[in-house]
C-alpha positions in Angstrom: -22.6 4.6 116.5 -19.4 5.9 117.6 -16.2 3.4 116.9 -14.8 2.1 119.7 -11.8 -0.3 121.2 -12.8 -3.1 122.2 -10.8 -2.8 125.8 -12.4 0.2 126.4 -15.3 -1.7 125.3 -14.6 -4.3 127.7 -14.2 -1.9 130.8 -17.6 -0.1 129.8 -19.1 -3.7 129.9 -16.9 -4.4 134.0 -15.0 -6.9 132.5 -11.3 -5.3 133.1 -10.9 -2.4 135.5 -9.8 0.8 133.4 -6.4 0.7 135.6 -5.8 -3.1 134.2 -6.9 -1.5 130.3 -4.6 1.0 130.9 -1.5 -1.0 132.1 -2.2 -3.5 129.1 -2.1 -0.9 126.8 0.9 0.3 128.2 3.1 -3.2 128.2 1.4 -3.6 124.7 3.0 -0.8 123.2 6.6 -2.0 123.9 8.2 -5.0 123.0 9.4 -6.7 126.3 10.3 -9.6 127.9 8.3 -11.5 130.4 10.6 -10.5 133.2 10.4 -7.2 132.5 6.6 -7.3 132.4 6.7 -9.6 135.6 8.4 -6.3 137.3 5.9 -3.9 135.4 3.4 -5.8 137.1 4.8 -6.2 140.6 4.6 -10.1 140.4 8.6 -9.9 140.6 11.5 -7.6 141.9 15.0 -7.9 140.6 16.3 -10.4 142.8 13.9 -12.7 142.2 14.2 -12.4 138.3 17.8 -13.3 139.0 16.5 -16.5 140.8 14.6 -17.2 137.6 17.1 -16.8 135.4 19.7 -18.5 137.9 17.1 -21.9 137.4 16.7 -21.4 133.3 20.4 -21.2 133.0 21.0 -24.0 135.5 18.4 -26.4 133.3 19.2 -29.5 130.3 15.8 -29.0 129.2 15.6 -25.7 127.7 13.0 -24.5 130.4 11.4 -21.4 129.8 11.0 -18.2 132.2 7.7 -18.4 132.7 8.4 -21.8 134.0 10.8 -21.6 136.1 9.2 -18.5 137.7 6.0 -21.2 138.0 7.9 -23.9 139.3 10.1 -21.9 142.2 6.5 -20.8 143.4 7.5 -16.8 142.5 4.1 -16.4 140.2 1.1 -18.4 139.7 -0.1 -20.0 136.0 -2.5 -17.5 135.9 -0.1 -14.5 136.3 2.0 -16.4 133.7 -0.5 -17.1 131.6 -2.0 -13.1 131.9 1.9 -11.7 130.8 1.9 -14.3 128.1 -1.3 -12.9 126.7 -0.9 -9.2 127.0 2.7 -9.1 125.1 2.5 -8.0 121.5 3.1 -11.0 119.6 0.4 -12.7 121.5 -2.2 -9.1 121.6 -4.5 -10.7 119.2 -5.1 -14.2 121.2 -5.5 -12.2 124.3 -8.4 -9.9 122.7 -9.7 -13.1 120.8 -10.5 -15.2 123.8 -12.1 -12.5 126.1 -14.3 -12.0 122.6 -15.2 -15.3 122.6 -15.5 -15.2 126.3 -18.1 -12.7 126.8 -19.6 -14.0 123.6 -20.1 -17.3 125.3 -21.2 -15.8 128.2 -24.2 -13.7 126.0 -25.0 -16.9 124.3 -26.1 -18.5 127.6 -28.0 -16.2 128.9 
């Protein structure tokens, strides 16, 4: 059997589109932030990244981008939590829960 990634894998199976593999692979291999990936991914333009970072300056409580992007309504959680999971400190939790994901999924059928 021939070796093969497992987000490949997971396009062969229709989880991902190969245009989501791809651009995963591709914010992956670089070490960004998450308003850079917000802009990557067309969630946010430049202005509003300013509005983001405008609020997270602006805050006592330390609030995070992702946040603040949240809380002014710019992106929803599951955007957020999508660029959370595809950056390359968090790679291996993204790729670990759609595992267990589809696993689950096999397991109930």
């Amino acid at each position: 059997m021939k070796s093969q990634r497992f987000g490949q894998y997971l396009v062969d199976k229709g989880v991902i589109s190969n245009e989501a593999h791809e651009k995963a692979l591709a914010i992956q291999s670089k070490n960004r932030l998450l308003g850079e990936i917000a802009i990557e991914m067309n969630y946010l333009d430049e202005k509003k990244i300013r509005q983001v970072t405008e609020m997270v300056n602006k805050s006592k409580n330390n609030l995070k981008f992702g946040e603040a992007a949240v809380s002014l309504g710019l992106i929803n959680s599951n955007q957020l939590r999508f660029m959370l999971e595809i950056r390359p400190v968090e790679k291996w939790r993204y790729w670990l829960r759609t595992a267990l994901s589809i696993t689950k999924r096999c397991f109930r059928s």
